[in-house]
KOLVEX-507360 format. One record per residue (C-alpha): residue in one letter; x, y, z. Coordinates in steps of 0.001 Angstrom, whole numbers, plus 500000, padded with zeros to 6 digits. Each point is the difference from the previous one (the first is absolute). Layout:
AXYZ;...
//
This chain:
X531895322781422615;X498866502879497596;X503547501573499696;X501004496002499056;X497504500149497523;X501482503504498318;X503413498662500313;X499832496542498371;X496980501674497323;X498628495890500602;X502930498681498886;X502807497657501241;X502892502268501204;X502111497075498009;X497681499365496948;X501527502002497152;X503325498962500739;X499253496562500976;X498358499587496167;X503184501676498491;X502140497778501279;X497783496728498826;X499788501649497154;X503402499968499070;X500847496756501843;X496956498162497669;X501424501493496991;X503875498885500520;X498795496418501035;X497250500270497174;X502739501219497681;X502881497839500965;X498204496817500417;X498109500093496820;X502084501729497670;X503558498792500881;X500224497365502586;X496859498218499473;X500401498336503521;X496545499131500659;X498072500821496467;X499857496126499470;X496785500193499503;X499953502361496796;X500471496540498106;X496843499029500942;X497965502914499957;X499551501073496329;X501181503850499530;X496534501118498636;X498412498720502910;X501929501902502412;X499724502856497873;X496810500292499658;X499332499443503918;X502705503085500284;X497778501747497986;X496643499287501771;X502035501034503290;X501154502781498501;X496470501315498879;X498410499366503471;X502568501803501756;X499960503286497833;X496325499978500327;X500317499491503635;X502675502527500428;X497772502863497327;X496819499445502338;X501491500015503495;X503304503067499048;X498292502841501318;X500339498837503688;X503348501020499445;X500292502938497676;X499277503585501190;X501397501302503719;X496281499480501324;X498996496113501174;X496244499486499797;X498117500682502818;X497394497127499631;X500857495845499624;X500170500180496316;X497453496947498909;X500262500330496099;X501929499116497239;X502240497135501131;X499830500075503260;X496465499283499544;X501656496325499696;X503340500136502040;X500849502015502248;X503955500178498925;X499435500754495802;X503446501605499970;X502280497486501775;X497538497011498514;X501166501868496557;X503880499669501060;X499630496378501343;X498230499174496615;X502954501409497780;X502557497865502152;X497787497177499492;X499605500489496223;X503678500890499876;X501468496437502134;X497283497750497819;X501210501645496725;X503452498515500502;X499319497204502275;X502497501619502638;X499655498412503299;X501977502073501306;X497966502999499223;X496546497817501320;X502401499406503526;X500444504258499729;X496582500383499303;X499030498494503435;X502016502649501931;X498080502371498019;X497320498595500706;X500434499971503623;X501341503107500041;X496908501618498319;X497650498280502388;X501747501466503080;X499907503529499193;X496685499586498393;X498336498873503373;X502139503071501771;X498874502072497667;X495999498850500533;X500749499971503808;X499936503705499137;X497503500119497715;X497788498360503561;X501540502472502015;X498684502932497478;X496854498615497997;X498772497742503456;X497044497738499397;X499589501642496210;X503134498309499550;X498965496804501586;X496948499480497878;X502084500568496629;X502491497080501251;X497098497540500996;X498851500475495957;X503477500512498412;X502725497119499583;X503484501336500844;X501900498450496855;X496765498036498187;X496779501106499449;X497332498673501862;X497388498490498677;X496279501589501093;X497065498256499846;X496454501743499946;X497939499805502427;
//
């Protein structure tokens, strides 16, 4: 199991590509449906603009700070060597992909695409599968330190701690 753990580097042997290729499929529905064929943006009548623009932007703003507080995870040739508790994953335990899944969201709202929202739940989906791989690994490596730090930390919304 260790030379599994060097060779995968706790990721899905799938996940970069897999999120390339939603990325571009959410962007040509995203694109095409709002922009051009306005299929399923029925909505958008309903829904004034600056609403959905200003949800966009509130989206938009959580993600970068999620993605600014949890990037170093990923930067650098060396992972951390400890479960990494601060910063954003002090809430969730996925900042980065929560980060992605909250730009598609703000993105499919902003034009009312349902479409997009019916891409979104591959992505979704998608995300949630090689984020449990990946902390089936995380187990493997980080054992009942690991554990612990799932019990307190919501996978994709913070939990909410009481005092006791």
């Amino acid at each position: 199991m260790e030379k599994v753990l060097k060779e995968k580097k706790g990721e899905h042997p799938w996940g970069d590509t897999g999120q390339l290729i939603f990325f571009v499929l959410f962007l040509v529905v995203w694109a095409v449906d709002s922009f051009f064929l306005h299929l399923s943006t029925f909505l958008s009548d309903y829904l004034p603009l600056y609403f959905r623009l200003v949800f966009l932007a509130i989206l938009l703003v959580v993600a970068v700070l999620l993605f600014r507080s949890a990037h170093f995870i990923t930067s650098g040739d060396q992972r951390p060597d400890r479960v990494v508790k601060t910063g954003a994953f002090q809430y969730v335990r996925h900042p980065l992909y929560l980060a992605s899944i909250l730009v598609y969201f703000g993105l499919a709202v902003s034009t009312a695409s349902f479409f997009s929202l019916a891409v979104l739940i591959g992505i979704f989906i998608f995300y949630n599968y090689i984020s449990s791989y990946e902390e089936k690994l995380l187990e493997i490596k980080f054992g009942e330190e690991y554990l612990r730090y799932k019990q307190k930390t919501g996978k994709w919304v913070p939990r909410i701690r009481t005092k006791r």
